[in-house]
C-alpha beads as a LAMMPS data file, in Angstrom:
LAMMPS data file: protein, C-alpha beads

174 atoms
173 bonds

1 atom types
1 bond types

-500.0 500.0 xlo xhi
-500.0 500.0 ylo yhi
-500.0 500.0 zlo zhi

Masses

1 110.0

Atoms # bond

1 1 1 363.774 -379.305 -321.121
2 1 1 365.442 -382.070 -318.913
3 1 1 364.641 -379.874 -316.077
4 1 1 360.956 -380.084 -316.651
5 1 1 360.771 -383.779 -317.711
6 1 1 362.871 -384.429 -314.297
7 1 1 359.707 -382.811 -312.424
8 1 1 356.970 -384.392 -314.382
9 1 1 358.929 -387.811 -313.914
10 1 1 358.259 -387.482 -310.430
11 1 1 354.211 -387.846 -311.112
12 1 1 354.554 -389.750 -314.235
13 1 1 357.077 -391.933 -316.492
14 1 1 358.593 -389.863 -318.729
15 1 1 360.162 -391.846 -321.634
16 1 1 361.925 -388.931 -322.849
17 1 1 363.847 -388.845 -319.712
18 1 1 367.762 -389.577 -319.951
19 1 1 368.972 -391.173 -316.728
20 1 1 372.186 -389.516 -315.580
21 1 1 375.265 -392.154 -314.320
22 1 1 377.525 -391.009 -311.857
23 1 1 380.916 -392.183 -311.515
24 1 1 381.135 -392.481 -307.362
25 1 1 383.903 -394.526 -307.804
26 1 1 384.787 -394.850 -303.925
27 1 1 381.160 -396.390 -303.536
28 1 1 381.913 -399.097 -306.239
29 1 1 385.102 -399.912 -305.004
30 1 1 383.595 -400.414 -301.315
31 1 1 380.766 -402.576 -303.128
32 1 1 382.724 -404.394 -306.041
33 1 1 385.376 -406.740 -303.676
34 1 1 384.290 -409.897 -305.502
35 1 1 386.325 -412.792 -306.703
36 1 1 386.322 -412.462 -310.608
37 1 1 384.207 -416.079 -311.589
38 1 1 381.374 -416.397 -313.659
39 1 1 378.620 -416.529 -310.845
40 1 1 379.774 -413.203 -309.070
41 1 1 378.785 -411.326 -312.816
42 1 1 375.599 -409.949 -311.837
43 1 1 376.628 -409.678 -308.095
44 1 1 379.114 -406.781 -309.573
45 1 1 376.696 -405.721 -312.307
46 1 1 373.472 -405.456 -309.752
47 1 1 375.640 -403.675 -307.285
48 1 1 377.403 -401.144 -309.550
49 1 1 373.956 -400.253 -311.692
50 1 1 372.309 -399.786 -307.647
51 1 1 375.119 -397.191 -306.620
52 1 1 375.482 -395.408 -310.253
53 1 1 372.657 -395.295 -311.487
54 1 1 370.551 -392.085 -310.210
55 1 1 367.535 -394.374 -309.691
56 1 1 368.382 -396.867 -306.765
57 1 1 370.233 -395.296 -304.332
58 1 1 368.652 -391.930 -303.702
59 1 1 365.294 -393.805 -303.845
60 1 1 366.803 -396.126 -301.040
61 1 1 368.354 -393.652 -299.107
62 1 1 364.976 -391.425 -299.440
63 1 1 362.886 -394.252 -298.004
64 1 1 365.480 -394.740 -294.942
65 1 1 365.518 -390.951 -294.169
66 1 1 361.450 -390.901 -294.556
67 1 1 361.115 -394.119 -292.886
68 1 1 363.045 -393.427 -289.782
69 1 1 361.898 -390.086 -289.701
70 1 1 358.129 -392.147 -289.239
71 1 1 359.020 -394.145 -286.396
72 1 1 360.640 -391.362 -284.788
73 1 1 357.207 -389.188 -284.832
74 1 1 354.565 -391.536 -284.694
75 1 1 353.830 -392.302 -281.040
76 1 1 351.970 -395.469 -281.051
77 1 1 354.357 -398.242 -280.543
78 1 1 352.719 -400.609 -282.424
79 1 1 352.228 -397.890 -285.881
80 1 1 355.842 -397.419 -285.884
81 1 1 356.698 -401.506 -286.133
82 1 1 353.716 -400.969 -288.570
83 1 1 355.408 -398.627 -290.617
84 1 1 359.005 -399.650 -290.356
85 1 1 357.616 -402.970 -292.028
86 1 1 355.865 -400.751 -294.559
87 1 1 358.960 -399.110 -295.670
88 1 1 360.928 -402.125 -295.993
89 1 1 358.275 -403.538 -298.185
90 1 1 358.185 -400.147 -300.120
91 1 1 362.334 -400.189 -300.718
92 1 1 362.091 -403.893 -301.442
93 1 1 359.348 -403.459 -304.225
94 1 1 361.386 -400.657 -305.809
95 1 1 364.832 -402.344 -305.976
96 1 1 362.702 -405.104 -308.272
97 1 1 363.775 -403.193 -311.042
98 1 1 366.631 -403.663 -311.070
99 1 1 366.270 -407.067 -312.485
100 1 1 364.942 -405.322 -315.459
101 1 1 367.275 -402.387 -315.477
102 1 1 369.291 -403.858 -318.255
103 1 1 367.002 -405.234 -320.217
104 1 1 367.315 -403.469 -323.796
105 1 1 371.230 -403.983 -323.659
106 1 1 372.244 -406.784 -325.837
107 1 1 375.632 -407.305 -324.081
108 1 1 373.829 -409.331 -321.448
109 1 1 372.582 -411.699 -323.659
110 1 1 375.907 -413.016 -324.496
111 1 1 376.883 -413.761 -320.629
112 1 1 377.445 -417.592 -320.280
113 1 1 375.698 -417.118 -316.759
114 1 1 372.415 -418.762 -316.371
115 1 1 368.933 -417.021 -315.443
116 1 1 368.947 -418.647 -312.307
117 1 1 372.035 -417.476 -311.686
118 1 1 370.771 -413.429 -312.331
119 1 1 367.383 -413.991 -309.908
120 1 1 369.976 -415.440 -307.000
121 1 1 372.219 -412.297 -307.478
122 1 1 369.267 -410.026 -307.289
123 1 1 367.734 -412.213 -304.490
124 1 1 370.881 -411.635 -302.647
125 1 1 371.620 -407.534 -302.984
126 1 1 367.827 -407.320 -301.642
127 1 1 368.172 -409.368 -298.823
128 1 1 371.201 -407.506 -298.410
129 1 1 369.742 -403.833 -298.719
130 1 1 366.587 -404.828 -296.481
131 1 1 368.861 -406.218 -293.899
132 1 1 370.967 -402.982 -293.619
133 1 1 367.730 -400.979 -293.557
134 1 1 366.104 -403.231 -290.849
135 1 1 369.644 -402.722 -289.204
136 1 1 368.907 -399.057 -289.211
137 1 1 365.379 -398.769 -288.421
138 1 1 366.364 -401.021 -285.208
139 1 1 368.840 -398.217 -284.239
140 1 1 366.406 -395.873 -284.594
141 1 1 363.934 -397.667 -282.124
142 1 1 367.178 -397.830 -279.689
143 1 1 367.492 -394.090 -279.697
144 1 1 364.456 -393.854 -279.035
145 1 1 364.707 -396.119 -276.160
146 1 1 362.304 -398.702 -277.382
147 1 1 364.193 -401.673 -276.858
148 1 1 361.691 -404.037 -277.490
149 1 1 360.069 -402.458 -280.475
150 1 1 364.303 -402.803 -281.405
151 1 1 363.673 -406.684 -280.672
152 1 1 360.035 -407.045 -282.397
153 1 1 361.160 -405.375 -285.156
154 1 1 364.135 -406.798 -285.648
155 1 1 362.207 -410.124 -285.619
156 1 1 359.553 -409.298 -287.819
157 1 1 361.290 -407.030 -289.865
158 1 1 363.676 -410.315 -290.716
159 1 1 360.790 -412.622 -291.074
160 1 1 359.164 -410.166 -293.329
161 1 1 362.277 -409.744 -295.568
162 1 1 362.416 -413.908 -295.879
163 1 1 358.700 -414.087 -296.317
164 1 1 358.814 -411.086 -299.001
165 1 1 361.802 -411.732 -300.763
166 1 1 361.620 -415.836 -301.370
167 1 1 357.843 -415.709 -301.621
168 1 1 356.780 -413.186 -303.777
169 1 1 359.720 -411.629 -305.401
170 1 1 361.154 -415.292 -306.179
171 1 1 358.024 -415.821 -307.930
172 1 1 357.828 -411.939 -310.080
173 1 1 361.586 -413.167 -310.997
174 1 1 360.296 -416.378 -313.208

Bonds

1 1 1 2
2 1 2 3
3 1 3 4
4 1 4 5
5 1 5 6
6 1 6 7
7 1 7 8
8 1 8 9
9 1 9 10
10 1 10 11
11 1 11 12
12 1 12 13
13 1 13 14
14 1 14 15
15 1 15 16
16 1 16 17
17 1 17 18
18 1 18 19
19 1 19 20
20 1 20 21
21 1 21 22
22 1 22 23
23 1 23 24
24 1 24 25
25 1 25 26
26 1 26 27
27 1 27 28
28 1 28 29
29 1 29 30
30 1 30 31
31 1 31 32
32 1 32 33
33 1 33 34
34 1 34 35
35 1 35 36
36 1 36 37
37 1 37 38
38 1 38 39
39 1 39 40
40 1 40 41
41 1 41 42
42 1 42 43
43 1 43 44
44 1 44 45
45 1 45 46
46 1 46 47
47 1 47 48
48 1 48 49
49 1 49 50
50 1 50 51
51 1 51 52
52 1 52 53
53 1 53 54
54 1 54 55
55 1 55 56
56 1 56 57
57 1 57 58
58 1 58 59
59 1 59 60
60 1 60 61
61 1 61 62
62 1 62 63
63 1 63 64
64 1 64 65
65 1 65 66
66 1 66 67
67 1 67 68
68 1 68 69
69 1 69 70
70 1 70 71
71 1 71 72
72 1 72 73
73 1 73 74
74 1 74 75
75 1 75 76
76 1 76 77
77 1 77 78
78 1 78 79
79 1 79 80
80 1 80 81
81 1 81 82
82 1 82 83
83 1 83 84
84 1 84 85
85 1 85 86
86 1 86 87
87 1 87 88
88 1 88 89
89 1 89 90
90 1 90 91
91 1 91 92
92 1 92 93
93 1 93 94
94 1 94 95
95 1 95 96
96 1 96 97
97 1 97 98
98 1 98 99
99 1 99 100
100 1 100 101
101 1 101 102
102 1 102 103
103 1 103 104
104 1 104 105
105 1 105 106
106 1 106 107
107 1 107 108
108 1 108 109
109 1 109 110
110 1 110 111
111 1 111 112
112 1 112 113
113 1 113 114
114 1 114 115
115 1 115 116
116 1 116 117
117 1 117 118
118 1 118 119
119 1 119 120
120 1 120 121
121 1 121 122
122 1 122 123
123 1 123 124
124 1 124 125
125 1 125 126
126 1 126 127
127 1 127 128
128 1 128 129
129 1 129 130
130 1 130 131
131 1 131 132
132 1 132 133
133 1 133 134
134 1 134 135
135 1 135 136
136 1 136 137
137 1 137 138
138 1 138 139
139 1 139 140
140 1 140 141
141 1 141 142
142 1 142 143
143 1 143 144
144 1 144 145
145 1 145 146
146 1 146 147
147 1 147 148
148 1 148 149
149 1 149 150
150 1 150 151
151 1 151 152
152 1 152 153
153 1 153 154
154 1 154 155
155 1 155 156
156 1 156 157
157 1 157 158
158 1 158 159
159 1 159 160
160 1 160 161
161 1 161 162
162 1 162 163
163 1 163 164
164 1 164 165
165 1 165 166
166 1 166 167
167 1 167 168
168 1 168 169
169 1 169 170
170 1 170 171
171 1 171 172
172 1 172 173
173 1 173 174
């Protein structure tokens, strides 16, 4: 039964649907160096729910793999900055919920840590996954020898993160 609510989830939302949580512990240690204070809690707690949880980072690598694979086959120059752009705005959108990931556990009620606090930690891990996507997609216009489609993009790609991240997302956070 899991089995077919795992395909239908991939058309619809399937409450029924248990989310599996894997362990990949020598991810979280590579991701989980921070100082143990009060502000870094929902650095760690963003971080670790994005590697373990099944959601976040298959969807994220998915959109890389899909993403590069459309700038490498398009051959208009312009359609792949196009879609590079489109990608990062499709990966940023989806890591959004994360904010809400943990919203029906009660144990993050009782952290002393302000909201403000929680919207700068998920602020930061998506300027943080954009930039090492925008990182990637720019290699990808290098093997292809596009070096300034690696420059444009790079450019607008990082003004499009700021713009995208500060403006709207800051705002969907409130």
């Amino acid at each position: 039964m899991q089995a077919f609510y795992r395909l239908a989830n991939m058309f619809a939302d399937v409450p029924h649907l248990k989310s599996r949580v894997r362990k990949r512990q020598w991810l979280v240690k590579l991701v989980s160096s921070l100082p143990f204070m009060q502000k870094y809690t929902y650095d760690y707690l963003y971080r670790v729910t994005f590697i373990r949880s099944g959601d976040y980072l298959g969807m994220f690598v998915r959109l890389i793999v899909i993403g590069g694979l459309f700038i490498y086959f398009i051959p208009s120059f312009w359609l792949k900055v196009v879609f590079a752009i489109l990608f990062l705005y499709l990966s940023s959108f989806q890591m959004m919920a994360l904010y809400q990931h943990h919203r029906t556990v009660m144990w993050i009620d009782l952290y002393p840590v302000s909201k403000a606090v929680r919207q700068a930690s998920l602020m930061k891990l998506l300027f943080q996954l954009t930039g090492i996507q925008t990182v990637i997609f720019s290699i990808v216009f290098i093997a292809l020898g596009q070096y300034l489609g690696m420059v444009i993009f790079l450019i607008s790609g990082s003004l499009f993160n700021f713009l995208f991240i500060l403006g709207y997302v800051k705002k969907k956070l409130v």
